[in-house]
N, C-alpha and C positions, 0 to 999 in steps of 0.2 A: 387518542391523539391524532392528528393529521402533523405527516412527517415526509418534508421534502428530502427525496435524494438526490443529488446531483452527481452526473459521468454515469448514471446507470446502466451503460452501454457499456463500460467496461468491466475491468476483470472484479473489480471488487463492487460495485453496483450490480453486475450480473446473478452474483452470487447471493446477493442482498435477495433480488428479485426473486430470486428461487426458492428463499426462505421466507418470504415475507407470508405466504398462505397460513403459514402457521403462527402469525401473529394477528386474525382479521379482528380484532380489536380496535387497531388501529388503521386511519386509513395514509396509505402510502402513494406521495404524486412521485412517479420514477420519471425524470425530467435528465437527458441530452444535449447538444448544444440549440438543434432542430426544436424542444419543447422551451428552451429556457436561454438565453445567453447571457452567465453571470459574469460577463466581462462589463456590461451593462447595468450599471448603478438603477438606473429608474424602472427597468423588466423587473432587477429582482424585487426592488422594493413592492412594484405592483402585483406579481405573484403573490407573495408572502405575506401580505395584506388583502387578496382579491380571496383567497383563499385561506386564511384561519390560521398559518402554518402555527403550529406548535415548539417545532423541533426543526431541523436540517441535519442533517450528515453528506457530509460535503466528501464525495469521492471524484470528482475531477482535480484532473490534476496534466501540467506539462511533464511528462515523466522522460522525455528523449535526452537521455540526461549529455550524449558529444553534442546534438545539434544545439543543445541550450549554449554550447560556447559561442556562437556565433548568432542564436537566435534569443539575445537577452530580453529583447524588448517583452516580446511576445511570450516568453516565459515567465518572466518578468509579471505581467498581465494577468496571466492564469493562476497565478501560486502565491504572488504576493498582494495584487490589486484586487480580484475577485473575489478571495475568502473575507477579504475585508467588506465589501458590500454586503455578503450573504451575513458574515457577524453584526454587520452595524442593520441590516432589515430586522432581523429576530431579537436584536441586542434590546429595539424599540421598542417591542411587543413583551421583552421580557422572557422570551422563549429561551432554549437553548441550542447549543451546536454541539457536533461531533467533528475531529476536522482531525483529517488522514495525512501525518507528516512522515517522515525520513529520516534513518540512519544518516545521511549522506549530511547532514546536521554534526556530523562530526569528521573528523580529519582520517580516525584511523589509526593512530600513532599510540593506542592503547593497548595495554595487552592483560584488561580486565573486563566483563561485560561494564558496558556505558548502564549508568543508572541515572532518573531523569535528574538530578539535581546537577549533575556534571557539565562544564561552562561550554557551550556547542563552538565548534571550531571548523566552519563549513570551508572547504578546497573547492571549489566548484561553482560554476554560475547557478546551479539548479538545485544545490544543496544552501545554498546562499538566497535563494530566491522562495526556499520552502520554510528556510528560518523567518526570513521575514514573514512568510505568512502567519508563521504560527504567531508572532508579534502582535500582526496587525488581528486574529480572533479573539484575542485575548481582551487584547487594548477595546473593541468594541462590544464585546459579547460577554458580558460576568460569569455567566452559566456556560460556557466552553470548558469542555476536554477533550484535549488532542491527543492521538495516539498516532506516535511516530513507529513505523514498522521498516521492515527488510527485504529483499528476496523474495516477491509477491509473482505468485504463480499460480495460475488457476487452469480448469476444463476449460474456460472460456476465454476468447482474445487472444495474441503473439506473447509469447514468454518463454523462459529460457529452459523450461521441460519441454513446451512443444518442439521448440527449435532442436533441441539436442536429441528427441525421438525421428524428427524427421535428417537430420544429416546423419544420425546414425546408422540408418535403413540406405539413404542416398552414398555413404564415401565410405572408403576403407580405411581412413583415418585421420583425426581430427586432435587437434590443438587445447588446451584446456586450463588457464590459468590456475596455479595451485597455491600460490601466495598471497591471497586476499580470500580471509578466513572470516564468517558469516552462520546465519540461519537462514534456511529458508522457510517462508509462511505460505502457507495454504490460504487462499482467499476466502475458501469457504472456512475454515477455523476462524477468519479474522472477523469473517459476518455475523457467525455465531456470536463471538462476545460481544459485538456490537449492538446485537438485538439484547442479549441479557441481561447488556448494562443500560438498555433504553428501561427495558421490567423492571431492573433494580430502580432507576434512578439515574437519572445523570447528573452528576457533581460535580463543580469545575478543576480540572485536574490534568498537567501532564503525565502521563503514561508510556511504557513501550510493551510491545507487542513483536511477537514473532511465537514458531514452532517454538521445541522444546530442542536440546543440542546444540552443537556445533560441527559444522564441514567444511570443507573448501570447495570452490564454484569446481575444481576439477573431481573430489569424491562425489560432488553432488551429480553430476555428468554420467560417472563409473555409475550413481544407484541409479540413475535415469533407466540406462541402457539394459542394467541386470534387471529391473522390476520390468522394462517392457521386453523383456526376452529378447534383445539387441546386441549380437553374439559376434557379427561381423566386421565390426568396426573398432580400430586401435585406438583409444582416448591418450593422447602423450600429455606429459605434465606441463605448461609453460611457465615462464617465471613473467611477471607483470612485464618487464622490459622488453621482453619477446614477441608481445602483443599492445604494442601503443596505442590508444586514445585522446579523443580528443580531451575530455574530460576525466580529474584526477578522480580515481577508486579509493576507498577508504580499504586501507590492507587487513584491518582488524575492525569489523561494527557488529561485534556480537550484543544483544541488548539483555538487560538484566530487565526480566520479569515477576521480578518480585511483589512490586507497589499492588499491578493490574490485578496479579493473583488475590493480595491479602483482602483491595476492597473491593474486588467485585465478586470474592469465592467461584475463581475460575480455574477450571481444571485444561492445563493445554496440552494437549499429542506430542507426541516426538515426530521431526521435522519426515522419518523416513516412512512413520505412520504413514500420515495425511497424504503424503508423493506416491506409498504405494496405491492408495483407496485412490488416488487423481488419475494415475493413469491408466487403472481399470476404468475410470470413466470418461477418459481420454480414446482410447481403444473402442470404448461400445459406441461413443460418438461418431468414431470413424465407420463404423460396421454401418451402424444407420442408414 
């Protein structure tokens, strides 16, 4: 199959890219904003057409989720208007998508894992802007499945394992929200299933995605700092009010993984697994 990816410059196309050798079956355009600009109705449709595409997995995305309060447009653009063009190019051809949505699809106010049937209740200009996207692949592309994930952190790109390894090392003590309770995913766990379910089949389907567990962004900070041997630095607990934002946080977006598991027969890590193996490779990166 030829399989466009888009955003493969970042954390979750990176990961793709790293895995892709061991699919050479198929061939894979890893396309940025510089190869491809899907904000651009007539670009995409002329790739995706100039080139065979088959498939897409769409990992771009506006993810700045305070500056999205003030930068609606333009978020706006990326999340809600551009997966629409990449669904309605392939929708034509008959092909299929994959399309990388969000927790933030919900308010928070749960206090059971979100399973996909659950009525999405977005607080946010960028949790609002990622629901509509999922609308708008749906609405164009028959053969789409979206998987809405969490907590996405990888070796590769700005994330909230690097950032808390490096303030770790730099301050004697840092702040840490303890009241907005989550999973964190491993980008590369999340590329894994995404290649698996390309082998399997893809079927039109919403799904969620994340590690295996539950933490809070402040225990998730405390295993940062234990796994990268981070001994000098106080992690205090904060309470969301402590640390204001521009944009609301979902206080609870644990995702139930059930669905992805039963039909794609996926086996997933526990979130502390995959963090320990990341920042062993976090670390050797640095050495480099």
């Amino acid at each position: 199959m030829k399989i466009l990816i888009t955003g493969c410059n970042g954390q979750l196309g990176s990961e793709l890219r790293h895995l892709e050798a061991q699919h050479s079956t198929h061939t894979f355009y890893n396309t940025d904003v510089a190869e491809l600009d899907i904000t651009n109705q007539l670009a995409v449709e002329d790739f995706v057409n100039r080139n065979g595409i088959d498939g897409i997995v769409n990992c771009a995305a506006y993810t700045a989720v305070d500056k999205a309060e003030s930068e609606r447009e333009l978020c706006t653009t990326l999340n809600t208007v551009a997966p629409s063009y990449l669904a309605a190019a392939i929708g034509k051809r008959g092909g299929w998508m994959i399309h990388i949505s969000t927790d933030y699809v919900f308010n928070g106010e749960h206090h059971l894992p979100y399973q996909e049937d659950e009525t999405p209740c977005p607080d946010s200009v960028y949790g609002n802007t990622k629901l509509a996207g999922e609308l708008g692949v749906t609405k164009f592309c028959p053969n789409a499945l979206i998987i809405r994930t969490a907590w996405l952190y990888s070796r590769y790109g700005h994330n909230f394992v690097k950032t808390m390894m490096r303030l770790g090392r730099e301050k004697e003590q840092l702040g840490v929200v303890f009241d907005q309770i989550g999973t964190p995913t491993c980008a590369a766990d999340l590329a894994e299933a995404i290649l698996s379910i390309i082998e399997q089949g893809v079927r039109p389907g919403l799904y969620h995605f994340s590690n295996e567990g539950v933490t809070s962004w402040y225990d998730f900070a405390i295993a940062i700092h234990r796994l990268a041997g981070i001994g000098t630095c106080q992690v205090r607990p904060l309470h969301t009010s402590e640390y204001p934002t521009a944009a609301s946080r979902p206080a609870y977006s644990v995702l139930d993984k059930t669905k992805i598991k039963h039909d794609y027969h996926l086996t997933i890590p526990h979130w502390e697994t995959s963090l320990a193996r990341t920042i062993q490779q976090i670390m050797a990166d640095e050495q480099s």
